[in-house]
C-alpha positions, 0 to 999 in steps of 0.5 A: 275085683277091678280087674273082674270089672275090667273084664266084664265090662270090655266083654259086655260093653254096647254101643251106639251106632245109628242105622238108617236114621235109628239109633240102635245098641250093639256089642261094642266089638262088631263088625258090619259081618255081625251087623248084617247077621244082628239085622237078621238080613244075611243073604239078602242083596244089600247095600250098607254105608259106613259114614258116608263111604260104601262098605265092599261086600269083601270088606264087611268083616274087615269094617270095625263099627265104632260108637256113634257110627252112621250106616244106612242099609239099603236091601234090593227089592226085586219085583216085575 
């Protein structure tokens, strides 16, 4: 049974991350990938920030978030 729990609790285990000032829950395995795909903002000309370094677009898949992590997201507004 504690193994089931283990299990279950890894599988579906949330986390703390604050983004743009609001503290929000997310799976506790994401990537600023799935992020950005949980912000419905994929596609989007975007900017993130990870505690403070900014995140390359060819490094979001690669950014591990951890519980209690900052991001600022910052989306490009075009306009004439």
């Amino acid at each position: 049974m504690l193994k089931f729990l283990l299990l279950f609790t890894s599988r579906f285990a949330m986390m703390r991350v604050v983004v743009n000032g609001v503290s929000r829950e997310f799976p506790a395995a994401i990537s600023v990938t799935g992020l950005v795909a949980a912000l419905e903002l994929a596609g989007k000309r975007i900017a993130i920030e990870h505690n403070g370094q900014i995140v390359p677009r060819s490094r979001y898949a690669d950014t591990a978030l951890a519980d209690g992590d900052s991001l600022e997201v910052v989306v490009a507004v075009g306009g004439g």
